[in-house]
BASEDO-836641 format. One line per 10 residues: number of its first residue (from 1); for each residue z, x, y of N, C-alpha, C, O. Coordinates in nm, 2 decimals, decimal comma. Each point is the difference from the previous one (the first is absolute). Example, Ala and Ser with C-alpha at 12.3 -4.5 7.8 and 13.67 -1.06 7.14 Angstrom:
1> 0,78/1,32/-0,57/0,00/-0,09/0,12/0,00/0,09/0,12/0,07/0,10/0,00; -0,14/-0,14/0,11/0,00/0,09/0,11/0,08/-0,08/0,11/0,01/0,05/0,11
END
This chain:
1> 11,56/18,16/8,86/0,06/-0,03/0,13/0,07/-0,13/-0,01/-0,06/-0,10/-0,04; 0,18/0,10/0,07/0,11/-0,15/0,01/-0,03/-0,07/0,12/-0,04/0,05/0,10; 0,07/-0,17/-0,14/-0,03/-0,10/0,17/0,11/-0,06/-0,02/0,06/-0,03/-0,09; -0,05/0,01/0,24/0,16/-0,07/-0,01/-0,08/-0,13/0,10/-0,07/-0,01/0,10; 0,12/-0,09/-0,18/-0,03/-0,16/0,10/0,06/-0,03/0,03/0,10/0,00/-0,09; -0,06/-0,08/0,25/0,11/0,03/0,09/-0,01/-0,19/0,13/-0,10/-0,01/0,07; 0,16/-0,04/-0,06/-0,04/-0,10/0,08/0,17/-0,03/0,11/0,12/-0,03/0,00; -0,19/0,04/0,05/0,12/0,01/0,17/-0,02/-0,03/0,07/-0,11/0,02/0,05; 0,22/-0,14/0,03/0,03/-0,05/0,13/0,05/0,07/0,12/0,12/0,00/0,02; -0,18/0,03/0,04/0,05/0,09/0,12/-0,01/-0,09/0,15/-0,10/-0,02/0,08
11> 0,24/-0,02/-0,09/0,04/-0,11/0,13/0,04/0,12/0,10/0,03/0,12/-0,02; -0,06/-0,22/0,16/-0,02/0,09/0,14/0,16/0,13/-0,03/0,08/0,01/-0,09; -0,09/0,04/0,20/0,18/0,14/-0,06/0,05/-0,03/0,15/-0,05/0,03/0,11; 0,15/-0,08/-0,15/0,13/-0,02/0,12/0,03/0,12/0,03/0,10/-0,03/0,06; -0,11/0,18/-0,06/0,04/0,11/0,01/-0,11/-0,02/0,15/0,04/-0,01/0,12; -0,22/-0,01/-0,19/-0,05/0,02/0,10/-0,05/-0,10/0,12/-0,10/0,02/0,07; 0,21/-0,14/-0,10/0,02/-0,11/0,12/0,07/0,07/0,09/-0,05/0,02/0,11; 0,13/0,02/-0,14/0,15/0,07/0,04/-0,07/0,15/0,10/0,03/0,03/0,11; -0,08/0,02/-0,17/-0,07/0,10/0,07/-0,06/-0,05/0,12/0,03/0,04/0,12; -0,13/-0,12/-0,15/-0,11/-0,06/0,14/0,08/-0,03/0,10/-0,01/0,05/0,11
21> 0,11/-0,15/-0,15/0,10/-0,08/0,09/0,08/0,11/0,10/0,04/-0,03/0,11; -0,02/0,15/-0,19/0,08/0,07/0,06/-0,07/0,08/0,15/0,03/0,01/0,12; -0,17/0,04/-0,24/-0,09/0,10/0,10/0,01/-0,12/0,16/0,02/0,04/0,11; -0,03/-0,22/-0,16/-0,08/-0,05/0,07/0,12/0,01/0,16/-0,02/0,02/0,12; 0,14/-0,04/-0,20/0,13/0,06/0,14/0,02/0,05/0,06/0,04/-0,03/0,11; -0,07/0,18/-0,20/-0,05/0,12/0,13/-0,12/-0,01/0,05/-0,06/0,10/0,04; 0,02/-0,19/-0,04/-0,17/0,02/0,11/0,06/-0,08/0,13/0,00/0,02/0,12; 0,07/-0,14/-0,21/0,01/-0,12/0,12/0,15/0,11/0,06/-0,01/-0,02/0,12; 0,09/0,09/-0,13/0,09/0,05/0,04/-0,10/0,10/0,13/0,00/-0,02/0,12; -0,08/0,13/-0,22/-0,09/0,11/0,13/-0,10/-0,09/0,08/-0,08/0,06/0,07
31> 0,10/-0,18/-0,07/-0,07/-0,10/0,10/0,05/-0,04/0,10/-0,05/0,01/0,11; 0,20/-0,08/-0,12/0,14/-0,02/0,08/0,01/0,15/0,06/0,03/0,01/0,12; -0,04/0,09/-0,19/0,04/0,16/0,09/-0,08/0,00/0,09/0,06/-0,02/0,11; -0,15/0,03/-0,10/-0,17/0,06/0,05/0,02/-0,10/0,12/0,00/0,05/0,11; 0,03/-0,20/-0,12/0,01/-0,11/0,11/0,09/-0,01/0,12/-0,02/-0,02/0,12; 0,16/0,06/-0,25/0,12/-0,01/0,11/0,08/0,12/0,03/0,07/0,02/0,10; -0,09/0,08/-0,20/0,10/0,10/0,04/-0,13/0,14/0,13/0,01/0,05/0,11; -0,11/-0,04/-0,20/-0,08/0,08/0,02/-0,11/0,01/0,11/-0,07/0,11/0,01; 0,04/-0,23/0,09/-0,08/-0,06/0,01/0,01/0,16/0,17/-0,11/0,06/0,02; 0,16/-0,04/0,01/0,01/0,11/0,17/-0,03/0,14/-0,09/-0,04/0,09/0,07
41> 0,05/-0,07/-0,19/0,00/0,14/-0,03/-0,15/0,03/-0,09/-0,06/0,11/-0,02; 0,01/-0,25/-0,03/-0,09/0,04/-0,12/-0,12/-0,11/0,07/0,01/-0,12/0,04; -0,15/0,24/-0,04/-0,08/-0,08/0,12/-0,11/-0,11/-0,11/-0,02/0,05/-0,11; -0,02/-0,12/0,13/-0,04/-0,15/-0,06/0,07/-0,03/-0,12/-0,06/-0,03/-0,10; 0,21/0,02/0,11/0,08/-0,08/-0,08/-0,04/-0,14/-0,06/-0,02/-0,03/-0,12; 0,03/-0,07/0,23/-0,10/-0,09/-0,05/-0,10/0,00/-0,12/0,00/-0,06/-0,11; -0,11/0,15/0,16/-0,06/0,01/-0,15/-0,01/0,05/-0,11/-0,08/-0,01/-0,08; 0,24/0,13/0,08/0,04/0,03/-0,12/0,09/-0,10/-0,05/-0,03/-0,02/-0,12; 0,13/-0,04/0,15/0,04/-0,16/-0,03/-0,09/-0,10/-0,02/0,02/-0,11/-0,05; -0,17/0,15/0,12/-0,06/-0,13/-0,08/-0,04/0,02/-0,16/-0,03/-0,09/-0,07
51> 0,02/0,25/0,02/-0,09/0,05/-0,05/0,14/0,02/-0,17/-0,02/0,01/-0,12; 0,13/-0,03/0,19/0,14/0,03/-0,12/-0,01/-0,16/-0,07/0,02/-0,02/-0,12; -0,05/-0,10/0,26/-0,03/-0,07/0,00/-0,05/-0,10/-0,14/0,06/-0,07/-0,08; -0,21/0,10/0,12/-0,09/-0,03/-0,06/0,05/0,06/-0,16/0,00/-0,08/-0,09; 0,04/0,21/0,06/-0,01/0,04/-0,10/0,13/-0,06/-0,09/0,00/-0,01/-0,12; 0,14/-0,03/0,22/0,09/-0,10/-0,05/-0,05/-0,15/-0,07/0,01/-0,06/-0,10; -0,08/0,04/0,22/-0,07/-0,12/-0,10/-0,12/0,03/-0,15/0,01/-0,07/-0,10; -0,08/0,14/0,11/-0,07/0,04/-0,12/0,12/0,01/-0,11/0,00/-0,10/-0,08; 0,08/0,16/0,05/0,14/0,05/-0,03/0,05/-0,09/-0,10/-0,01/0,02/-0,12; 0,06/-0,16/0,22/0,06/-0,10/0,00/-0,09/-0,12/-0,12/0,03/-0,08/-0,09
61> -0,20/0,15/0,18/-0,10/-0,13/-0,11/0,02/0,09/-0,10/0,05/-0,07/-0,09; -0,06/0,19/0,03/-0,03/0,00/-0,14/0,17/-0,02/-0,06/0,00/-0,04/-0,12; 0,12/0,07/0,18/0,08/-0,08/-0,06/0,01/-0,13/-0,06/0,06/-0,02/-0,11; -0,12/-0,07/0,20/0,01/-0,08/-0,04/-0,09/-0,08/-0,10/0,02/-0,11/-0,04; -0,15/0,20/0,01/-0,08/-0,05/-0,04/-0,04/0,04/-0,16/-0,10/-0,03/-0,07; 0,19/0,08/0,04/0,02/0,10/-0,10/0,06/-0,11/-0,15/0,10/0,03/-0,07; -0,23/-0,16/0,03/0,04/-0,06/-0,04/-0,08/-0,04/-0,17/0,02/-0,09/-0,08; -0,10/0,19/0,08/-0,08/0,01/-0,11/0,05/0,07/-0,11/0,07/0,11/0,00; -0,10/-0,17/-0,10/0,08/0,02/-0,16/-0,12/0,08/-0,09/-0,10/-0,07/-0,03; 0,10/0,18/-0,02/-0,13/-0,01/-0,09/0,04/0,04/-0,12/0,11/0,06/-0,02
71> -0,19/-0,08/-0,08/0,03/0,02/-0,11/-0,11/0,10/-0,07/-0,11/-0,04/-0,02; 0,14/0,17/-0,03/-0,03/0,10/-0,04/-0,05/0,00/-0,12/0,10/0,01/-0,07; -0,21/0,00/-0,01/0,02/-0,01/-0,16/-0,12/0,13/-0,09/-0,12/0,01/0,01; 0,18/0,02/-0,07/-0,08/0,13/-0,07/-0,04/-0,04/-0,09/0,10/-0,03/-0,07; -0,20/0,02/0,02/-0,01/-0,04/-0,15/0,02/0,13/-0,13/0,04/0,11/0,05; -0,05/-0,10/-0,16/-0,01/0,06/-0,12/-0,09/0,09/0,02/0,01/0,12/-0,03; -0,11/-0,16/0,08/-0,12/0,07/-0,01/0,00/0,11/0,16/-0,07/0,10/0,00; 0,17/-0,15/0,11/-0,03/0,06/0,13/-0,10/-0,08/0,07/-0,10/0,03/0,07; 0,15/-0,14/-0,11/-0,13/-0,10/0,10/0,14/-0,06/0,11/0,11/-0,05/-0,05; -0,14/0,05/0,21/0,10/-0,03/0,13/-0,06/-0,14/0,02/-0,12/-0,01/0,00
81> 0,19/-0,08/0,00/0,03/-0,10/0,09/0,08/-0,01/0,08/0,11/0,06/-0,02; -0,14/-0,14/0,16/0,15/-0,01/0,13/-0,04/-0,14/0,00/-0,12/-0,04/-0,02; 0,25/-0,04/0,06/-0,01/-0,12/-0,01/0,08/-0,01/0,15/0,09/0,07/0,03; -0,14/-0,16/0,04/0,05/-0,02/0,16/0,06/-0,11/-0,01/-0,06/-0,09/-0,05; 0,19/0,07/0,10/0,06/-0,16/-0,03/0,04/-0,03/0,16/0,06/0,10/0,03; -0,07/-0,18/0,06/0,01/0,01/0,13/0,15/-0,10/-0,01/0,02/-0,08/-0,09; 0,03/0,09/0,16/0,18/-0,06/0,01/0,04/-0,04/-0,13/-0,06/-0,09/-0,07; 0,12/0,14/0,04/0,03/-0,03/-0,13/0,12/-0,06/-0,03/0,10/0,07/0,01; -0,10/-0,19/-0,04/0,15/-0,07/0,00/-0,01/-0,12/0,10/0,10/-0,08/0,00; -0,19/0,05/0,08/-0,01/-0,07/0,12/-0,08/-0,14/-0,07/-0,04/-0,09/0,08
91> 0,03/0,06/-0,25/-0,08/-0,10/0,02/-0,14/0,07/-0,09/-0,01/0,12/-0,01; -0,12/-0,20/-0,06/-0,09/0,08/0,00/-0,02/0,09/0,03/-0,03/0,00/0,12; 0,01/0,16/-0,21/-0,06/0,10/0,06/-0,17/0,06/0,00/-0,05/-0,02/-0,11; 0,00/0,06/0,18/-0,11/0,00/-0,01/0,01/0,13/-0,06/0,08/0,08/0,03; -0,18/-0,05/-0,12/0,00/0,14/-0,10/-0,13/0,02/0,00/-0,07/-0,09/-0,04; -0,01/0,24/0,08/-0,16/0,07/-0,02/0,04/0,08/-0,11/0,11/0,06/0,01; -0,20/-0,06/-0,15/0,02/0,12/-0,06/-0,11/0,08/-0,02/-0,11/-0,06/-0,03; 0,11/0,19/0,04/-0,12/0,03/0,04/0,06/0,15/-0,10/0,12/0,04/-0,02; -0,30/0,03/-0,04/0,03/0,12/-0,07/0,00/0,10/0,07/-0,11/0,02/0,06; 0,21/0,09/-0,05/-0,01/0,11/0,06/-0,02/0,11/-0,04/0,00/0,02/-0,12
101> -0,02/0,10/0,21/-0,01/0,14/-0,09/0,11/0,09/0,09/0,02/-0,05/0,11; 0,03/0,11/-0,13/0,09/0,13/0,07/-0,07/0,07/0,08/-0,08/0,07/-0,07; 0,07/-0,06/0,17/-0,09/0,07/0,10/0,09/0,16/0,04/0,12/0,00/0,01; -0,20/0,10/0,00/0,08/0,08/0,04/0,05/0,01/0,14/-0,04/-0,06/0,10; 0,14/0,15/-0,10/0,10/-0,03/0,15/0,12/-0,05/0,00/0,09/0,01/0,09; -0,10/-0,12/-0,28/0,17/-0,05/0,01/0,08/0,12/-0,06/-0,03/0,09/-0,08; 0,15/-0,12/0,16/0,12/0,04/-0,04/0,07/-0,03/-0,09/-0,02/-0,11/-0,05; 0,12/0,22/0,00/0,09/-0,11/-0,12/0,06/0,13/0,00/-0,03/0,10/-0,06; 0,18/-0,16/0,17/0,15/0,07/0,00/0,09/-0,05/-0,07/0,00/-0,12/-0,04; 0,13/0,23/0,01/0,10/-0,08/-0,07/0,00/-0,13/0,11/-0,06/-0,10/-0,03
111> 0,12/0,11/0,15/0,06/-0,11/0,04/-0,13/-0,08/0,07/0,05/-0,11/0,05; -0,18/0,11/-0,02/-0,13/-0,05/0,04/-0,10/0,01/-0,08/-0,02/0,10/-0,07; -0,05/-0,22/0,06/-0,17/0,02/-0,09/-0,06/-0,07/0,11/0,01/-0,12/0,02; -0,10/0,21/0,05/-0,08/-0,10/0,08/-0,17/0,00/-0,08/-0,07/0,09/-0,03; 0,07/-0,22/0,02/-0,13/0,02/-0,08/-0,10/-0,08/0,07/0,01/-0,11/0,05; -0,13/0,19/-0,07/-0,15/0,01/0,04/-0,05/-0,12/-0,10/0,06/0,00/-0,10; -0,14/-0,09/0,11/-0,04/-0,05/-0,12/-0,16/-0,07/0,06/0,00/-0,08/0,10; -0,11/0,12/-0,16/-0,14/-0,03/0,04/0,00/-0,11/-0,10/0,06/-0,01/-0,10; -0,15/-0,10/0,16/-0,06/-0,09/-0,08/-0,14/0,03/-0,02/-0,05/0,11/0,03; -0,04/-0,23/-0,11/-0,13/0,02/-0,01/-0,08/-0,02/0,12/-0,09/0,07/0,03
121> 0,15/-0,17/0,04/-0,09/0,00/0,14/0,05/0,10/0,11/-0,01/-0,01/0,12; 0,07/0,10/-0,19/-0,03/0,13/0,14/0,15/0,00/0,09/0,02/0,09/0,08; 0,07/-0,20/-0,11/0,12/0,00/0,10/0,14/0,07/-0,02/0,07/-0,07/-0,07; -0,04/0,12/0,10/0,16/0,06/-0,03/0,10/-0,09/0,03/-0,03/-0,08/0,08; 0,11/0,08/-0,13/0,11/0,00/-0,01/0,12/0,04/-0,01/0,03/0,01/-0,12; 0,05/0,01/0,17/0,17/0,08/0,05/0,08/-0,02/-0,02/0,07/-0,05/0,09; 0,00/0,07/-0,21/0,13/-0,07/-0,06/0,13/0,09/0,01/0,02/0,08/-0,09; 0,07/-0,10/0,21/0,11/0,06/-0,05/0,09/-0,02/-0,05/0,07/-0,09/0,06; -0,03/0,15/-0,18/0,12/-0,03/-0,10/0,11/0,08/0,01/-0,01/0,07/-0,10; 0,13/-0,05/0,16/0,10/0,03/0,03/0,13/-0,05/-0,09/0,01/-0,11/-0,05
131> 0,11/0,23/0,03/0,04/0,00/-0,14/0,10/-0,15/0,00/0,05/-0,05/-0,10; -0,05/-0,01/0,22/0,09/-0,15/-0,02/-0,08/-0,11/-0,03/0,05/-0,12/-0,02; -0,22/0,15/0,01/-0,07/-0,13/-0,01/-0,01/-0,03/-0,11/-0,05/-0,11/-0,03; 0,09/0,22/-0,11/0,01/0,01/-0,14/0,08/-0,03/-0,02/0,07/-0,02/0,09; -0,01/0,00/-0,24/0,13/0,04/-0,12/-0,07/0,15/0,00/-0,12/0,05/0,01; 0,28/0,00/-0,03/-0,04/0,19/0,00/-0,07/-0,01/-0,12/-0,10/0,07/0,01; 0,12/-0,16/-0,16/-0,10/0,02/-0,14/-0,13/-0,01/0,07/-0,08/0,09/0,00; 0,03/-0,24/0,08/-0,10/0,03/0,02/-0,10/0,04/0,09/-0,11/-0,03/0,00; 0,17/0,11/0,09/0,00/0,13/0,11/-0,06/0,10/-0,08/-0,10/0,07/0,03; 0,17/-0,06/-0,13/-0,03/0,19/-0,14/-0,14/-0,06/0,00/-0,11/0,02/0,04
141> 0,18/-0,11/-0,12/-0,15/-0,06/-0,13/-0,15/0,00/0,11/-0,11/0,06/-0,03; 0,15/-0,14/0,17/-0,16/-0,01/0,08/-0,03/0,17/0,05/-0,12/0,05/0,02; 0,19/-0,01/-0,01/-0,04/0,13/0,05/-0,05/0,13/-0,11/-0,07/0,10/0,03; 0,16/-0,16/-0,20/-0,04/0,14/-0,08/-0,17/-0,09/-0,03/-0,09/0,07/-0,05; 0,07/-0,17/0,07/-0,14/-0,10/-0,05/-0,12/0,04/0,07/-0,11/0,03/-0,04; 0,19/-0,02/0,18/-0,14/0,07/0,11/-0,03/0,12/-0,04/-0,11/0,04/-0,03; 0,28/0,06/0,04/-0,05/0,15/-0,06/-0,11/-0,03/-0,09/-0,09/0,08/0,01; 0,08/-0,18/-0,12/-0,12/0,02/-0,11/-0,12/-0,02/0,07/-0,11/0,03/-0,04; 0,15/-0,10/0,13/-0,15/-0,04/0,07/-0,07/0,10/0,11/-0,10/-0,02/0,06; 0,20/0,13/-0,05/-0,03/0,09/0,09/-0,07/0,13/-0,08/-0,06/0,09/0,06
151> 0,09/-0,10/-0,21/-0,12/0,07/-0,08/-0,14/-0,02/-0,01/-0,08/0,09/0,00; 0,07/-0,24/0,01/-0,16/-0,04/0,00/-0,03/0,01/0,13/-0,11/0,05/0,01; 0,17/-0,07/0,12/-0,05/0,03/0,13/-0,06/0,11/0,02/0,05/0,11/-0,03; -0,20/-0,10/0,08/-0,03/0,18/0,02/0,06/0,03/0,09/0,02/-0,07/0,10; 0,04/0,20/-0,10/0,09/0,06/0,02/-0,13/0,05/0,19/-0,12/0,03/-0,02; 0,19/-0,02/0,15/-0,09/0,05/0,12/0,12/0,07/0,11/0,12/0,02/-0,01; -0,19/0,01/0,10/0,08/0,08/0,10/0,18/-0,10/0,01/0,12/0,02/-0,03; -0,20/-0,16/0,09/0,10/-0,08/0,01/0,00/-0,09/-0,07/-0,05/-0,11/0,02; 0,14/0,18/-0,18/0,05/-0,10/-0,13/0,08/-0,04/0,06/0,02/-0,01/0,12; 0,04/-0,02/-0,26/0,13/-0,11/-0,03/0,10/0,12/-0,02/-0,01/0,08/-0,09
161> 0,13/-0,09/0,20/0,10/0,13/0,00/0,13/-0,11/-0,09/0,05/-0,11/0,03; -0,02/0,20/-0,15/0,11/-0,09/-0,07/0,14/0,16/0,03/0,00/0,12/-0,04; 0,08/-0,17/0,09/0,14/0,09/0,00/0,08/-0,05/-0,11/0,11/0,06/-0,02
END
């Protein structure tokens, strides 16, 4: 069996800044409806504008918050590391590196890999990697690396679905 060793920076994806920001418009937009256009026809308007509301701002925080850098690395052997770099470019970054395993449940699409990743103390982890947060080489390379790692995963109802 071949191993492929693979180490990748996957910075936050302006695709999915761009997304949040957008959803976050139409919330604050069906909030302004619900307030001003709607308010004689649709009965507690009010608190479906507070409720488009609220979910505009959720929206808006993970836009904006969307500031963590991690760094991905496979070794030879199929041994995971994720490395967490918090603002990156701002000055000292602070970096956890911690060993991981592939947990089943992640994904790994052409254009999405959302990956599951357990550590030893029991915690998950959630990495979405989206095809702008790569170079397309190292997009192939992290994803044909997992496929290897999706061999050794035992395989359960809810594996690891590779398209």
């Amino acid at each position: 069996m071949s191993s492929i060793a693979v180490s990748a920076l996957v910075v936050p994806s302006c695709r999915l800044r761009l997304a949040l920001g957008g959803y976050a418009l139409a919330h604050l937009g069906a909030s302004w409806l619900c307030l001003a256009i709607l308010p004689q026809r649709l009965l507690f308007s009010s608190v479906c504008a507070l409720f488009f509301l609220i979910a505009a701002l959720f929206l808006l925080h993970g836009c904006t918050r969307l500031d963590k850098t991690h760094r991905i690395d496979v070794s030879g052997t199929g041994a995971l590391r994720l490395t967490v770099q918090q603002k990156l470019g701002t000055g000292p970054a602070a970096a956890t590196d911690i060993a991981v395993s592939l947990l089943p449940g992640s994904l790994l699409w052409p254009q999405l890999m959302l990956l599951r990743l357990g550590d030893a103390g029991g915690a998950t982890h959630t990495v979405p990697v989206l095809r702008d947060s790569l170079s397309p080489t190292e997009y192939r390379r992290l994803r044909v690396a997992l496929g290897v790692q999706d061999g050794r995963v035992a395989r359960s109802a809810a594996g690891i679905e590779i398209l």
